[in-house]
C-alpha positions as CSV (number, residue, x, y, z in Angstrom):
1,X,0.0,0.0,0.0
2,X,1.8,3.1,-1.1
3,X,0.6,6.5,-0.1
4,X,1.7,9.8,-0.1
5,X,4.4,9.8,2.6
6,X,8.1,10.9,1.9
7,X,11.3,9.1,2.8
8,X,13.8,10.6,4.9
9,X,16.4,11.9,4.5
10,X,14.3,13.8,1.7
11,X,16.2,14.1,-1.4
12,X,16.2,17.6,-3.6
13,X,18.0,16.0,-6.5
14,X,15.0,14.0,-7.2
15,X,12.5,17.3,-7.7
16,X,15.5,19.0,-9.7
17,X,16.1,15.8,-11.8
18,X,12.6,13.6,-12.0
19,X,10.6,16.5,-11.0
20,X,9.2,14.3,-8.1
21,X,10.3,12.3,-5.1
22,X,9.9,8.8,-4.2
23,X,7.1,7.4,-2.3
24,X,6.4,5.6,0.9
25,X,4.3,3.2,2.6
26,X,3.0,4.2,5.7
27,X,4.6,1.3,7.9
28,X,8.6,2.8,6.4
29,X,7.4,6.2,7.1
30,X,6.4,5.2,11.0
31,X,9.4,3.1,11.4
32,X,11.6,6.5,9.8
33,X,9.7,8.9,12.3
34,X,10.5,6.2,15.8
35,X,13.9,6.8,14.3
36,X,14.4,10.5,13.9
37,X,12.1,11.0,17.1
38,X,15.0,8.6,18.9
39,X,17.8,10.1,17.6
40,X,16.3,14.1,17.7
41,X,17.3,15.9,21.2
42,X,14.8,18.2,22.8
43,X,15.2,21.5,21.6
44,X,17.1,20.5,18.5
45,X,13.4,21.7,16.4
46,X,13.1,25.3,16.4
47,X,9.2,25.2,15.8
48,X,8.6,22.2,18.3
49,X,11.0,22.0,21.2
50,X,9.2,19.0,22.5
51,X,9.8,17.1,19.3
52,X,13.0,14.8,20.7
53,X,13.9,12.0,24.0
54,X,15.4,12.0,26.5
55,X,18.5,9.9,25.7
56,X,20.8,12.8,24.5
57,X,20.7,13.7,28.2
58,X,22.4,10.5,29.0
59,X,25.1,10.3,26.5
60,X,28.3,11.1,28.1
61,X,26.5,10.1,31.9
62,X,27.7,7.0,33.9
63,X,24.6,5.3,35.4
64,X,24.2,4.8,38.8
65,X,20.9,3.5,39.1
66,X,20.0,2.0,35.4
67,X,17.0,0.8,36.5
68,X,16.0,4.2,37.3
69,X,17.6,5.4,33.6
70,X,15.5,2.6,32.0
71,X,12.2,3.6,33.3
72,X,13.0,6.9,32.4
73,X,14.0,6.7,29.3
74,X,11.0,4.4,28.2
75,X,8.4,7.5,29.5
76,X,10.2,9.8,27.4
77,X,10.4,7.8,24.4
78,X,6.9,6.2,24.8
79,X,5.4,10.2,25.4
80,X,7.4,11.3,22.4
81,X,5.9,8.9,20.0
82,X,2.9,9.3,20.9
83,X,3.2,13.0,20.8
84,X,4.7,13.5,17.2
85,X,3.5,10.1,15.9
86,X,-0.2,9.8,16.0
87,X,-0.8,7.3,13.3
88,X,0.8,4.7,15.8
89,X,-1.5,3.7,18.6
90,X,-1.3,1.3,21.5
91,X,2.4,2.4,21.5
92,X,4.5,0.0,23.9
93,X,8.0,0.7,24.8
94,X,11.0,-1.8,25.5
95,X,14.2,-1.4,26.0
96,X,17.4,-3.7,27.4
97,X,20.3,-1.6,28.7
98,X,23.7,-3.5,29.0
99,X,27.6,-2.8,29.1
100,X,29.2,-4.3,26.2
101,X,32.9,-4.2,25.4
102,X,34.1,-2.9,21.8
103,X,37.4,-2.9,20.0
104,X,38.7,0.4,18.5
105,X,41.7,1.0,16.6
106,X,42.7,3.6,18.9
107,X,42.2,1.4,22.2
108,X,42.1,-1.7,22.2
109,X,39.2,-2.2,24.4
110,X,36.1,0.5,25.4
111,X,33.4,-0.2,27.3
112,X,29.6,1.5,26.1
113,X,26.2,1.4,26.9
114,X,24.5,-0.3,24.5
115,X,20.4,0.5,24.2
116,X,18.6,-2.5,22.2
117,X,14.8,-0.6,21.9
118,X,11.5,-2.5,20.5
119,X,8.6,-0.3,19.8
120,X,5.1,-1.8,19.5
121,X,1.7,-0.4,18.2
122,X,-1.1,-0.3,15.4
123,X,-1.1,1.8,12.4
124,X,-4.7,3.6,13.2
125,X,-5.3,3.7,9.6
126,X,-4.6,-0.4,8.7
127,X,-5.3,-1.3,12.2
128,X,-1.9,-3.8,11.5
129,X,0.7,-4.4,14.3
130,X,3.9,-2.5,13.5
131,X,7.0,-3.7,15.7
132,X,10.0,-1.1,15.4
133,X,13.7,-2.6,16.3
134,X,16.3,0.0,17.0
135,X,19.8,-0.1,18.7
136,X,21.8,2.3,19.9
137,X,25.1,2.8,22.1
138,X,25.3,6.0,24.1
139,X,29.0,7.2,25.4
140,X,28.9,8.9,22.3
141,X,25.0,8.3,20.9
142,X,25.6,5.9,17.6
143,X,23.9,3.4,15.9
């Protein structure tokens, strides 16, 4: 089912060349906005400060309490989505926080928080489940 919904990053070649873009489905365009809403901080959106999460706040943090950083986290993503993303409803949020160990070719060894999130809801419009995998590693935020 392909609709009227861009893909992001948008592409301005595409108008200047073809004279029009590329189209989406509504499930990719969801699964691009859980994305950019995950990896947007607060503020960053001039017209909508609120447009963002919370885990740019933890990036360079050492967690004391990651229980406490968990449940956190999972309110501010959960509120976001359901914020700025009201074609998904019945929006559940999941994440697993653990250390892992990675090698860099500077040091051998670093330690980093890796965030493994699973985002579950219906598309209003289909009524379908839609189940969003991300994962990211904070200490700096990359994925």
């Amino acid at each position: 089912m392909f609709s009227n919904y861009l893909n992001i990053p948008f592409n301005f070649k595409d108008i200047k060349l073809k004279g029009s873009v590329d189209r989406i489905d509504v499930t990719r365009s969801i699964h691009n906005m859980i994305h950019l809403i995950t990896t947007t901080e607060y503020y960053e959106v001039r017209h909508d400060p609120s447009f963002g999460c919370d885990i740019w706040q933890y990036d360079f943090e050492n967690i004391y309490n990651p229980h406490s950083f968990k449940e956190e986290l999972k309110k501010s993503i959960r509120n976001s989505i359901r914020n700025n993303e009201k074609r998904l409803v019945n929006v559940i949020v999941d994440l697993q926080i653990e250390q892992v160990e990675i090698t860099t070719k500077v040091r051998n060894k670093r330690i980093k928080t890796r965030i493994r999130l699973v985002v579950k809801g219906l598309i209003d419009q289909t009524n379908e489940p839609l189940i969003h995998n991300e994962m990211f590693f904070i200490g700096p935020l990359s994925y």
